[in-house]
PyMOL CGO cylinders between C-alpha atoms (Angstrom):
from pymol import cmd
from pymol.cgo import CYLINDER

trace = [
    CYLINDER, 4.60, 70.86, -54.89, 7.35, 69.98, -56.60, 0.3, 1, 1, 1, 1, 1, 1,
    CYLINDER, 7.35, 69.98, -56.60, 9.33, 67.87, -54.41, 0.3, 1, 1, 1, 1, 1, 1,
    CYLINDER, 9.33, 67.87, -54.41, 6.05, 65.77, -53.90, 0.3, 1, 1, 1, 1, 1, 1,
    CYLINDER, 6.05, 65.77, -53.90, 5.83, 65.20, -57.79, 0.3, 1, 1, 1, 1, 1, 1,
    CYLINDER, 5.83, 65.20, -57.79, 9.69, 64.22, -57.81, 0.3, 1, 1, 1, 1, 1, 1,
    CYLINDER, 9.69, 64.22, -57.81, 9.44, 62.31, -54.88, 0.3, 1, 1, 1, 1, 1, 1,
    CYLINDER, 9.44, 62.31, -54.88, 6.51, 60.69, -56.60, 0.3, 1, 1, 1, 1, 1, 1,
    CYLINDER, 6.51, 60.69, -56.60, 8.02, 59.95, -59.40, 0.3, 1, 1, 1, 1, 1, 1,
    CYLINDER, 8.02, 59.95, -59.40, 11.68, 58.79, -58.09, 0.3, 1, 1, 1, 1, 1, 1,
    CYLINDER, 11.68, 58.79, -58.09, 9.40, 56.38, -56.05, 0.3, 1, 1, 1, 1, 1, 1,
    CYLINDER, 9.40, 56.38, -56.05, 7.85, 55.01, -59.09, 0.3, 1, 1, 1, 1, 1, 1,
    CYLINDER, 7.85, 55.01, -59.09, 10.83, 54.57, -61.20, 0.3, 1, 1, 1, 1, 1, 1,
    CYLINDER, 10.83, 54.57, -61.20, 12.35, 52.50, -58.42, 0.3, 1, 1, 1, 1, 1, 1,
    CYLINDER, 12.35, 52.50, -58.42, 9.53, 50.26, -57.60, 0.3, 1, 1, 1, 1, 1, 1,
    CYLINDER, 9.53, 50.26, -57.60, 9.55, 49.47, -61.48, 0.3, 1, 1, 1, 1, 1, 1,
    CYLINDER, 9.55, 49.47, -61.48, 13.47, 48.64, -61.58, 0.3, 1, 1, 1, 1, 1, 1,
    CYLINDER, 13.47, 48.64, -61.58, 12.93, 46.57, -58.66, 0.3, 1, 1, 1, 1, 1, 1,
    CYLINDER, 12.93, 46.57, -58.66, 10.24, 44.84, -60.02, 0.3, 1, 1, 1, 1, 1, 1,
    CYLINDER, 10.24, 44.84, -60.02, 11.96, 44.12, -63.35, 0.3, 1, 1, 1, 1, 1, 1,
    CYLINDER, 11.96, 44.12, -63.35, 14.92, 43.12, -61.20, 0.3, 1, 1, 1, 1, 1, 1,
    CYLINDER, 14.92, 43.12, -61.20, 12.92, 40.38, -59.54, 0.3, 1, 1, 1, 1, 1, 1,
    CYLINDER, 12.92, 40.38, -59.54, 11.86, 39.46, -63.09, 0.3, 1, 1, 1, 1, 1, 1,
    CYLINDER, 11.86, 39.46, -63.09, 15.08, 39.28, -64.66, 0.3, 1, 1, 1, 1, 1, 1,
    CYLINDER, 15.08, 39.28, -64.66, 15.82, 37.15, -61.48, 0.3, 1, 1, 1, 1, 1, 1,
    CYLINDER, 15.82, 37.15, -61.48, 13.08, 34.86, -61.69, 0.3, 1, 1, 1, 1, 1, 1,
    CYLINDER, 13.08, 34.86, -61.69, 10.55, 35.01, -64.38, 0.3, 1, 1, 1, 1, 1, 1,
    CYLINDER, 10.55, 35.01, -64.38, 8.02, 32.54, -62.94, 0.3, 1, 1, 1, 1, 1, 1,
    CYLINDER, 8.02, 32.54, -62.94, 4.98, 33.31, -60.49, 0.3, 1, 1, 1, 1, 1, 1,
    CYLINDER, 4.98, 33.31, -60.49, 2.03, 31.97, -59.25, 0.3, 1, 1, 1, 1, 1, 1,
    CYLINDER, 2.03, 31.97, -59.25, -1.08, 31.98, -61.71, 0.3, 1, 1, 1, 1, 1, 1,
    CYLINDER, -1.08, 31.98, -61.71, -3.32, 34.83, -60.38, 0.3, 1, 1, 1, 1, 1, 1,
    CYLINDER, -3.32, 34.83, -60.38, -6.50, 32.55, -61.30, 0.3, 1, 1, 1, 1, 1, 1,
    CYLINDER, -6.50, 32.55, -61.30, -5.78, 30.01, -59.52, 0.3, 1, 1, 1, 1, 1, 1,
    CYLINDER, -5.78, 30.01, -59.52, -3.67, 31.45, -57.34, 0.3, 1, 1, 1, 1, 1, 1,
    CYLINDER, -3.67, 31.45, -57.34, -0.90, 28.44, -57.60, 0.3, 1, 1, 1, 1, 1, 1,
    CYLINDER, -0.90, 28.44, -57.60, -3.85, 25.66, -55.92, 0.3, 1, 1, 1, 1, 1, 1,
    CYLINDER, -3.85, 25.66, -55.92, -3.70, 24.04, -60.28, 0.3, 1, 1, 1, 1, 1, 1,
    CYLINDER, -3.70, 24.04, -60.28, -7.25, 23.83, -59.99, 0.3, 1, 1, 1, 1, 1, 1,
    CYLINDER, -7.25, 23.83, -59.99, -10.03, 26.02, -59.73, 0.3, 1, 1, 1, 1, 1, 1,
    CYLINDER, -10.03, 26.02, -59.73, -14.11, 25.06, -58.80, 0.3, 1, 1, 1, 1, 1, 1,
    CYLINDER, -14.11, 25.06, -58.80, -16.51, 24.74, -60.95, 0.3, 1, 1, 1, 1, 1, 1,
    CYLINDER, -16.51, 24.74, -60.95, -19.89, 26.42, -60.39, 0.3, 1, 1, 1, 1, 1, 1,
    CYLINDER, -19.89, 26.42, -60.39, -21.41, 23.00, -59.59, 0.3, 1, 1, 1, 1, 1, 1,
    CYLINDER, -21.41, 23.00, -59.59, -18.31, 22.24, -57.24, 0.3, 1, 1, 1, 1, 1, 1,
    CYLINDER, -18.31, 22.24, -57.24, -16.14, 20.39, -59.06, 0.3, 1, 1, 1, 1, 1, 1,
    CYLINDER, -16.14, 20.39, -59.06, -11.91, 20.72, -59.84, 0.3, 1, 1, 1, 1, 1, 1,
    CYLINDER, -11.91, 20.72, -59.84, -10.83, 21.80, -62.95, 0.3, 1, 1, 1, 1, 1, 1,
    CYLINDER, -10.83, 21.80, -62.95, -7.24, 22.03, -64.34, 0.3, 1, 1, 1, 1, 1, 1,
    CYLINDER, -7.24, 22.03, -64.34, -7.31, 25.98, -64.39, 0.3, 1, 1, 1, 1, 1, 1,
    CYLINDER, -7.31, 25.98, -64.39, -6.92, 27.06, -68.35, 0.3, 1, 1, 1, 1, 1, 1,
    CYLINDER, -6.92, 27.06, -68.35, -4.27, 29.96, -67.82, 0.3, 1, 1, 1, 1, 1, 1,
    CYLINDER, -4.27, 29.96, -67.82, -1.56, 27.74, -66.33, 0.3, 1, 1, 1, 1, 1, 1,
    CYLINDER, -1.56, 27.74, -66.33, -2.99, 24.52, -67.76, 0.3, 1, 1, 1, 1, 1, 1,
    CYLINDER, -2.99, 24.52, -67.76, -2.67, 22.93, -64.43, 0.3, 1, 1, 1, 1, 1, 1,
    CYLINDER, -2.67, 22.93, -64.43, 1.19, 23.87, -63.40, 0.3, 1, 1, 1, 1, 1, 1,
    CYLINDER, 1.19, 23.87, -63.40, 0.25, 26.47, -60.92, 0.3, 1, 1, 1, 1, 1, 1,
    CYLINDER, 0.25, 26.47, -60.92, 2.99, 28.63, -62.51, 0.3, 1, 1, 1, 1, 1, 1,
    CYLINDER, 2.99, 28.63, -62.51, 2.99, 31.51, -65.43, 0.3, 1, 1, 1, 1, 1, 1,
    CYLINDER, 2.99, 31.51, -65.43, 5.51, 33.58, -66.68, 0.3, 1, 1, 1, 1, 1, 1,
    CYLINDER, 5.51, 33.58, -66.68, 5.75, 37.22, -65.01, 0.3, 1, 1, 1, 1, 1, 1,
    CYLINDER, 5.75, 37.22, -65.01, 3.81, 40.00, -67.11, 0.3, 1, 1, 1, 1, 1, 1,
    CYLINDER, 3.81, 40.00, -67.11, 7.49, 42.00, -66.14, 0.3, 1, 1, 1, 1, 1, 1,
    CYLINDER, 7.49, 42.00, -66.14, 9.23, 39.29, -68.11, 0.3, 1, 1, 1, 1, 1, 1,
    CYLINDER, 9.23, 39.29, -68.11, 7.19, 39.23, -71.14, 0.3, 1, 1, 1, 1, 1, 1,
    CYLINDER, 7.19, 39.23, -71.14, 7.77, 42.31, -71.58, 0.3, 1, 1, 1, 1, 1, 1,
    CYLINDER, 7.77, 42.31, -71.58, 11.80, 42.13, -70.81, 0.3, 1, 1, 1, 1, 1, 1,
    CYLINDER, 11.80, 42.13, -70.81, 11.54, 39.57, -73.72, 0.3, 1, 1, 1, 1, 1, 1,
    CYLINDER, 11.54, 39.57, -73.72, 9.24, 41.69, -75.69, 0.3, 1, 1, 1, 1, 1, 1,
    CYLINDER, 9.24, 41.69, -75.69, 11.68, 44.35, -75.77, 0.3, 1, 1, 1, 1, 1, 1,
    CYLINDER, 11.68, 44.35, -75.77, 14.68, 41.71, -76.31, 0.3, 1, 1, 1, 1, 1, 1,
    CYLINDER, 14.68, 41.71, -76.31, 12.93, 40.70, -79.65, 0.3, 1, 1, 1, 1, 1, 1,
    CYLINDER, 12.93, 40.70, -79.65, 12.30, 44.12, -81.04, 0.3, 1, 1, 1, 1, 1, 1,
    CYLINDER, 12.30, 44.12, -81.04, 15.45, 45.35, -80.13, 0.3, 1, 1, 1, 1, 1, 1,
    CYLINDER, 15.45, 45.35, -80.13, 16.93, 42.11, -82.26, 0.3, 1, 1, 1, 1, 1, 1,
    CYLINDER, 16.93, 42.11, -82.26, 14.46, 42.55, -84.74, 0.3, 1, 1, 1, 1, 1, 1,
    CYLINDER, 14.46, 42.55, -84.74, 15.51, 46.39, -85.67, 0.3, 1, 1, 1, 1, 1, 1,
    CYLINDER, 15.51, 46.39, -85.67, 19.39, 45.45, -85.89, 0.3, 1, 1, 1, 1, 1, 1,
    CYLINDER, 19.39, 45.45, -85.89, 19.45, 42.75, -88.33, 0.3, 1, 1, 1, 1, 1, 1,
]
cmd.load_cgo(trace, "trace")
């Protein structure tokens, strides 16, 4: 039971450094609303700018924000 839990949990610390790897690497990603398209339809059919990317197609990582989340505190604390 034990070696499933570590298992478990070695697999979930790496999938996390990986992932804030990536982010590190490159902090933009496709908006999830509209799912990098810029637009998204209406309810009567027509294109709208989408609102979370204001039309770019592109927002910052969640990873990142909080890489830079972490960058401020840390900055924060030691001044």
């Amino acid at each position: 039971m034990t070696t499933i839990l570590l298992l478990a949990s070695l697999t979930t610390l790496g999938y996390s450094l990986c992932y804030l790897a990536v982010c590190a690497a490159s902090p933009w990603g496709r908006c999830r609303h509209c799912r990098g398209a810029r637009y998204h339809r209406t309810t009567i059919g027509t294109r709208r700018d989408c609102p979370r990317c204001d039309g770019t197609g592109i927002q910052v990582r969640l990873g990142r924000r909080l890489i830079d989340h972490i960058r401020t505190e840390y900055r924060d604390g030691h001044r």
